[in-house]
C-alpha positions, 0 to 999 in steps of 0.5 A: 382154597382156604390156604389159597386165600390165606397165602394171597391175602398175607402177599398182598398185606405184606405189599400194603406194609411194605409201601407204607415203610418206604414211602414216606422215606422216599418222600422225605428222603432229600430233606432228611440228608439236609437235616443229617448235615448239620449236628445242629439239626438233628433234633429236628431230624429225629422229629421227622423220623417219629412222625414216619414212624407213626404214620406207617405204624398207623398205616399199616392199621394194627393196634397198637396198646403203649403203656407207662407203668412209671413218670420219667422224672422231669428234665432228666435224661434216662435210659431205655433198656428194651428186648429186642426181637424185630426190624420195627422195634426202632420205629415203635420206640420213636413212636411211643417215646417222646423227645429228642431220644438217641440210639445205639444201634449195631454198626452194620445199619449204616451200610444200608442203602440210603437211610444207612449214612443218615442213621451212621451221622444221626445216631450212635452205632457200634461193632460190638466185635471191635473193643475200639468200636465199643469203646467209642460208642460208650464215650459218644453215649455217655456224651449224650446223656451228660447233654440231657438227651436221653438214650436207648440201648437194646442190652441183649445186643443182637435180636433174639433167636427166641423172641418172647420166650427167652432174653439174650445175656444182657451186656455190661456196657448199658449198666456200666454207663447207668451207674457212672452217670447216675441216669435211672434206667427204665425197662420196654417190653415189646412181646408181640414186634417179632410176631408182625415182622419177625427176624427171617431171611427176606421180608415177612410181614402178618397182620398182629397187634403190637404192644409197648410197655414203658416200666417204672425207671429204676434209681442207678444212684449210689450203685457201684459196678459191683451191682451190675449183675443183679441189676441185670437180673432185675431188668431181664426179670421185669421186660420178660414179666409182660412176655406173652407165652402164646406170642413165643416163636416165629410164625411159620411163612404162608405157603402154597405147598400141600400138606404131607399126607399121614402115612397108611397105618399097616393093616391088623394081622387076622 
């Protein structure tokens, strides 16, 4: 019975969860594909997106702690370097982060239904299997942070098969970028995203406190590329500093399978 309600109680929060994510898209859905038209109007775009984001985080009724460890410098643009370890991880980053931010994200979000083309007009996507794409995505980036408008780049690329216990290698692109414009990065951590709604085949949704640590920015100032690899070293140092090791792995999927019995241990001989 206790496994029952479990199993219920997780498909019913799951439904909660998943309302509260489309909603209000649907709802702002006609707007948004007005804002994304024109470049003009992206700021406000983008400001749409933060409140959805803050309204379904809030919805979903988790707690959710945002600690700044460090001022961003006034009227600088920065760039954000976070772990990346789940679907929210986005939507939390535009919730504690002010601003008019951009984002880099992979190529394949564009091609999803509906918010796909507003994110490909919006905001930076790459394929990071074509040096073309590549290529494009950093003169775009660079463009951003040269306009003032700060950026984030998730530096492992790809979401981590082991979130909250092991970094993906960090890409060159973000720390090349750093350096050549002089903008200071700033490390996030999120060690408990993957938890709530980790990176599985269908939807996975359980109810689990979240947590966003903004670190201190670190000066890129005078640096040449050939301090890139410990300036890899330092922001993976400092993002898997606040993992939280009890947080380590996917949560197992609820399920109404009986557990397997202990095999019968063969009887002492006389």
């Amino acid at each position: 019975m206790r496994r029952l309600l479990r199993f219920i109680g997780h498909r019913l929060y799951t439904t909660w969860a998943t309302f509260w994510f489309v909603f209000p898209f649907v709802v702002t859905y006609p707007l948004q594909v007005l804002l994304s038209r024109q470049p003009r109007w992206h700021r406000y775009l983008h400001g749409l997106n933060r409140w959805w984001s803050m309204l379904f985080i809030r919805m979903w009724g988790v707690p959710v702690s945002v600690e700044i460890r460090g001022r961003v410098p006034a009227g600088q643009p920065v760039l954000y370097v976070p772990n990346h370890s789940s679907y929210i991880d986005i939507p939390l980053l535009f919730k504690a982060i002010p601003g008019h931010l951009n984002i880099m994200g992979k190529s394949s979000l564009a091609k999803t239904p509906l918010w796909g083309p507003i994110f490909g007009r919006v905001y930076i996507t790459v394929d990071r299997a074509s040096a073309v794409s590549r290529g494009r995505s950093l003169v775009q980036a660079r463009q951003t942070l040269e306009a003032g408008r700060s950026l984030i780049i998730f530096p492992e690329g790809a979401i981590a098969p082991k979130p909250s216990e092991e970094l993906l290698p960090f890409k060159d692109g973000p720390f090349q970028l750093a350096i050549a414009t002089g903008v200071p990065l700033v490390p996030v951590t999120m060690p408990y995203n993957h938890r709530f709604m980790p990176d599985v085949k269908g939807l996975r949704v359980r109810f689990s406190k979240l947590r966003i640590v903004i670190h201190e920015p670190i000066p890129t100032t005078g640096l040449t590329l050939a301090d890139i690899p410990a300036l890899k070293e330092r922001v993976a140092r400092i993002i898997a500093s606040e993992f939280d090791p009890a947080a380590a792995g996917i949560p197992p999927a609820s399920t109404l399978r009986a557990q397997p019995r202990p095999a019968a241990q063969p009887a002492a001989k006389a």
